[in-house]
VMD Tcl script that draws the C-alpha trace (Angstrom):
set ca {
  {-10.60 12.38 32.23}
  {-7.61 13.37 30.46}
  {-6.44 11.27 27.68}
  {-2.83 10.70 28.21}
  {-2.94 9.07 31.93}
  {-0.01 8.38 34.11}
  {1.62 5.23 32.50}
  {0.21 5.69 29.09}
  {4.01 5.37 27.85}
  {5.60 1.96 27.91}
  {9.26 1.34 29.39}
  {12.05 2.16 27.47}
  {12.74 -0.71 24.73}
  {15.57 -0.84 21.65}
  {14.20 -3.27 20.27}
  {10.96 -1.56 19.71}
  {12.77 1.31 18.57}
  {14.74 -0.51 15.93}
  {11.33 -2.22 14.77}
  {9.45 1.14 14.47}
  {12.71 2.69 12.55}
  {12.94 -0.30 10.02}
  {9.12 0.52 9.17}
  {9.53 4.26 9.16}
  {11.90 3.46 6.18}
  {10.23 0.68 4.85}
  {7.19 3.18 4.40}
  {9.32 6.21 2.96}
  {11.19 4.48 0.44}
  {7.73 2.13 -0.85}
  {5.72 5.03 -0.93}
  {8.56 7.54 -2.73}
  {8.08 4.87 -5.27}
  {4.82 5.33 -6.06}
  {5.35 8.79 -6.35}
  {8.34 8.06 -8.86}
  {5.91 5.83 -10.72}
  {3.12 8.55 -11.07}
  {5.86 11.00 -11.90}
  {7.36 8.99 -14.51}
  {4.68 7.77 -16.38}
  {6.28 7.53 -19.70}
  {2.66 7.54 -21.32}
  {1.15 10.45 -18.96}
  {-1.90 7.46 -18.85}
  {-2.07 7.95 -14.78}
  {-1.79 11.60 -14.78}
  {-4.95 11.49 -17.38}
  {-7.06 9.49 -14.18}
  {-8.84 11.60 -11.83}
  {-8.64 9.04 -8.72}
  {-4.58 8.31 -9.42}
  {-4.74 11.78 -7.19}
  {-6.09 10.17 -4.41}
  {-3.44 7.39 -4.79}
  {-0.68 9.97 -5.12}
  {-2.20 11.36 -1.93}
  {-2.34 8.19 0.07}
  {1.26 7.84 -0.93}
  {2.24 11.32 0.61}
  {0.36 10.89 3.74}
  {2.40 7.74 4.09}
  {5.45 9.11 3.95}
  {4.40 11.64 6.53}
  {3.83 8.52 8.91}
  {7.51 7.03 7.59}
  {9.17 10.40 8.43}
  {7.52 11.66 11.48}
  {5.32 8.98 12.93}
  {7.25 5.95 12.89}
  {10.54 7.92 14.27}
  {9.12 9.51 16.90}
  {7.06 6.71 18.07}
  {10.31 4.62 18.26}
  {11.98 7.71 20.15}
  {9.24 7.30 22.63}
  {10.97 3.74 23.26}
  {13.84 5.77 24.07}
  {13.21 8.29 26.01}
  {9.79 7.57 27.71}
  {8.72 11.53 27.44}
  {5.43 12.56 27.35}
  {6.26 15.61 24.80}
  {7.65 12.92 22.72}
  {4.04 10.92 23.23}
  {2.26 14.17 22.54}
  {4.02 14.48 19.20}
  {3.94 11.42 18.11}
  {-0.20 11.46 18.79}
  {-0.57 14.63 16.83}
  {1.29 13.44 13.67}
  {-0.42 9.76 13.98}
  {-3.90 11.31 14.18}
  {-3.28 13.82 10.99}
  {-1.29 10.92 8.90}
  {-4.26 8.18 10.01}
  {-7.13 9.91 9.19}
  {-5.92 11.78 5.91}
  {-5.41 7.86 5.07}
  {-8.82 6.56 6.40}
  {-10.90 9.89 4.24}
  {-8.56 9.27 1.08}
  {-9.52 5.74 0.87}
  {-13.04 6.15 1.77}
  {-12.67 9.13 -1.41}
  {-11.20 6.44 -3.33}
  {-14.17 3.74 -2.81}
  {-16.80 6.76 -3.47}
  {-15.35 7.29 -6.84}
  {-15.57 3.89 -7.86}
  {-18.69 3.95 -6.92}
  {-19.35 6.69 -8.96}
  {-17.85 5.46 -11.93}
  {-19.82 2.06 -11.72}
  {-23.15 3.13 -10.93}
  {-23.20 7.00 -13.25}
  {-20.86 5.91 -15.70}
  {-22.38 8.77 -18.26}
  {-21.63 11.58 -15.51}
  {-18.77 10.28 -13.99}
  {-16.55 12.69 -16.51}
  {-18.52 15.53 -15.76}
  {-18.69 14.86 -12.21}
  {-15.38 13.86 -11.26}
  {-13.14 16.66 -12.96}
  {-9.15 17.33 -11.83}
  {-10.42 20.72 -10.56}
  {-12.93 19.04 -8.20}
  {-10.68 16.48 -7.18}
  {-8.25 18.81 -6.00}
  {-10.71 20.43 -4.43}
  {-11.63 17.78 -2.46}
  {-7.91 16.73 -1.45}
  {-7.81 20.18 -0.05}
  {-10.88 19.50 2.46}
  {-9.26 15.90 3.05}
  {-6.37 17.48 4.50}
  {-8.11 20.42 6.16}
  {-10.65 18.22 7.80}
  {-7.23 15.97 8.80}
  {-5.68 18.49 10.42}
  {-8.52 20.20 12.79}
  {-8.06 16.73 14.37}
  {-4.79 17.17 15.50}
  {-5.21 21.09 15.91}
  {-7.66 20.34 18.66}
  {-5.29 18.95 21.75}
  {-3.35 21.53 20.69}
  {-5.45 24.11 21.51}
  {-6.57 22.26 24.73}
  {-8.91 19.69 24.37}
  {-7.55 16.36 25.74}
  {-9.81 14.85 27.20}
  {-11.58 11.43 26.52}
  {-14.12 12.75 24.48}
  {-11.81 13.91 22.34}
  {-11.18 10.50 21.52}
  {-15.05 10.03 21.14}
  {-14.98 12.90 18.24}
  {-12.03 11.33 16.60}
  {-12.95 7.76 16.43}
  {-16.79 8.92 15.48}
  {-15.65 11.23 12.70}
  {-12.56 10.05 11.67}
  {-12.90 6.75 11.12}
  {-16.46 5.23 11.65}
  {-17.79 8.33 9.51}
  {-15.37 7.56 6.66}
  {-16.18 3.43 7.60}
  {-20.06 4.04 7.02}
  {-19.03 5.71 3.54}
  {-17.32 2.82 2.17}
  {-20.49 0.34 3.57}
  {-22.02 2.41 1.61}
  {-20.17 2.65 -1.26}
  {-20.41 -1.05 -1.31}
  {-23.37 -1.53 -1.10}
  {-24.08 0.63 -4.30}
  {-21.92 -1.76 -6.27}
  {-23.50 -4.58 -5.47}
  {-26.93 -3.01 -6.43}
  {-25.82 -2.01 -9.66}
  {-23.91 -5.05 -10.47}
  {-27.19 -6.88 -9.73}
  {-29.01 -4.44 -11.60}
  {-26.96 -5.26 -14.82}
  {-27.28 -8.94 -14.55}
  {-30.79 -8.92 -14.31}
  {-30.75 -6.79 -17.96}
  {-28.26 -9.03 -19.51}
  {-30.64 -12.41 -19.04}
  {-33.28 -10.01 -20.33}
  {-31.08 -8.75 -23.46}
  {-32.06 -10.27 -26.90}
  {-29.46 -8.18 -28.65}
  {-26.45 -10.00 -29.05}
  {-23.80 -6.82 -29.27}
  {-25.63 -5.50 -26.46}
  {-25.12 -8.32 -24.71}
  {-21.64 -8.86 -25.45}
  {-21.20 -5.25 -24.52}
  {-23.11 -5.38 -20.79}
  {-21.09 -8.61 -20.08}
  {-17.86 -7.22 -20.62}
  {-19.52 -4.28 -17.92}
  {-20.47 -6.84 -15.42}
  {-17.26 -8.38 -15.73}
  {-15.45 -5.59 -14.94}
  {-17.63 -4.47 -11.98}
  {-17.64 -7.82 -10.69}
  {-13.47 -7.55 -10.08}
  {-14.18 -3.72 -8.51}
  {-17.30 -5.33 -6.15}
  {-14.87 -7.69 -4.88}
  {-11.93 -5.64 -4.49}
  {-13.72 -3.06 -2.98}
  {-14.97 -6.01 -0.59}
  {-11.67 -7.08 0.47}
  {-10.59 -3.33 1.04}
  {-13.77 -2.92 3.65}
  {-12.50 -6.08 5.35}
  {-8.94 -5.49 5.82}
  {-10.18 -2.28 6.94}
  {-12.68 -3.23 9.99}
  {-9.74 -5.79 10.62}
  {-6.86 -3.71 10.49}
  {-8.67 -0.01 12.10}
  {-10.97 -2.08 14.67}
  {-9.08 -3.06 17.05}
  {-6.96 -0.36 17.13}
  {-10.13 1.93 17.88}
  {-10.94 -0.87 20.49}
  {-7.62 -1.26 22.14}
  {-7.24 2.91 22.38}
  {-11.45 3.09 24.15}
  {-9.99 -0.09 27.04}
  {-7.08 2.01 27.45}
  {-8.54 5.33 28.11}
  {-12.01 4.22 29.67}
  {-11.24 1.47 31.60}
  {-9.06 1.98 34.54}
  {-9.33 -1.68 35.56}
  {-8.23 -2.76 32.00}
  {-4.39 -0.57 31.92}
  {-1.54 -2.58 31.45}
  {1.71 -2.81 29.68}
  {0.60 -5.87 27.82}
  {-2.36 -3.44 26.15}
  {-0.01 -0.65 25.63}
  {1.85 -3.20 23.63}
  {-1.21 -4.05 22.12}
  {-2.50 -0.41 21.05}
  {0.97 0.17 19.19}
  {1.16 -3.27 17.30}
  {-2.59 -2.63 16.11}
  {-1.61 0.75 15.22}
  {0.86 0.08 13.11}
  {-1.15 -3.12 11.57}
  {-3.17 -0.34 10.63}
  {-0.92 1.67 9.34}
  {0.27 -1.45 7.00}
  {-3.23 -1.36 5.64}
  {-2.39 1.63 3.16}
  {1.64 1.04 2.62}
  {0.95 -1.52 0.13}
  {-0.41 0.48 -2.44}
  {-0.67 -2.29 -4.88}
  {-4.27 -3.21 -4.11}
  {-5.27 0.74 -4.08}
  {-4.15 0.76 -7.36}
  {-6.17 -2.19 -9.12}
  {-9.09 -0.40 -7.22}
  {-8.08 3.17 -9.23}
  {-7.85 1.54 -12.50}
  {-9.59 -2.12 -12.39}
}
mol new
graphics top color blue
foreach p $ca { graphics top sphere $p radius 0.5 }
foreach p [lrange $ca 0 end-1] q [lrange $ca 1 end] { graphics top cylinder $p $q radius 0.2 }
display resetview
């Protein structure tokens, strides 16, 4: 079954164009800003955090969706051409999932830094972290290598959807799940502190891991909201014949890029970075 069926494309609409062009430059220009910000930093106090490299990476693999994505996705309102399609599917796939993995990164350092706060320096160096940007983007890009090299088929979209985003989607469950454990952990040895400055001390700890727990909790539920039915809409549209129309066409694009608005607003990423 090949992936890109006759009538995959919608019709031809300008206004769909014009509202896929407005976000391609609504992403460029918020995410150059971040960049600016990082670049700027009259203090160098963001350049001295580990995980502000996975923010500065989000940030570019934004703009890749802002400058190819977005456009050619709106040209494909256009023109209707399946090269355009094609395009547009290999840049989405590479820009999506570098997203998906960075944040999933993100939520595994925090983790890190909550539950092995005495090795999280040793652990989580600048070296390794650029290390580990590197296999982010290399394991991005074998995605969209792949249909160009000839597999397009449906289980293509299998591999994708189980490595590329429920993979990274089981990390951050489990990332979560880690806070919360040590979060309860630490309660349970503040009621059983008698020392005052320890006390003091642990509560400021909890405190603190309390806002990451929950921000890291609203960042695994705008995910499954935002990625789910995008992964949904994408397996009725290539599995089910019975299901095609231009109505879920619509559907699969406005989901995608409801997706995509999960990691332009970098705002929340950052809180998570440096709580």
């Amino acid at each position: 079954m090949f992936m890109f069926y006759e009538g995959y494309l919608l019709s031809p609409n300008a206004a769909l164009a014009i509202v896929f062009l407005i976000f391609g430059i609504y992403t460029v220009v918020g995410n150059v800003l971040v960049c600016v910000v990082y670049i700027l930093d009259p203090g160098k106090k963001l350049r001295r955090v580990s995980n502000s490299y996975f923010v500065i990476n989000l940030a570019l693999a934004d703009i890749l969706v802002g400058v190819t994505v977005e456009p050619i996705n709106a040209a494909s309102y256009w023109t209707n051409n399946k090269d355009v399609l094609f395009s547009y599917y290999i840049f989405a796939v590479l820009s999506c999932v570098c997203s998906i993995v960075n944040i999933s990164a993100l939520m595994a350092d925090r983790f890190l830094a909550v539950c092995r706060p005495f090795k999280y320096r040793s652990l989580v160096r600048p070296t390794r972290v650029r290390a580990a940007l590197l296999v982010i983007w290399l394991f991005s890009i074998h995605f969209s290598v792949l249909p160009l090299i000839g597999w397009r088929s449906a289980s293509f979209q299998v591999y994708l959807y189980g490595l590329g985003v429920l993979l990274p989607a089981t990390l951050m469950l489990i990332s979560y799940y880690g806070l919360l454990r040590a979060l309860r952990e630490k309660i349970a040895n503040l009621k059983n502190s008698t020392d005052r400055k320890e006390a003091t001390h642990v509560k400021k700890m909890v405190a603190r891991e309390r806002r990451v727990s929950m921000t890291v909790f609203i960042m695994l539920m705008v995910f499954l909201v935002a990625w789910g039915p995008v992964v949904l809409v994408d397996f009725m549209l290539v599995f089910c014949e019975s299901c095609r129309s231009e109505k879920l066409l619509l559907a699969r694009d406005i989901t995608l890029t409801l997706g995509f608005l999960f990691v332009r607003d970098k705002s929340w990423i950052i809180r998570v970075a440096n709580p």
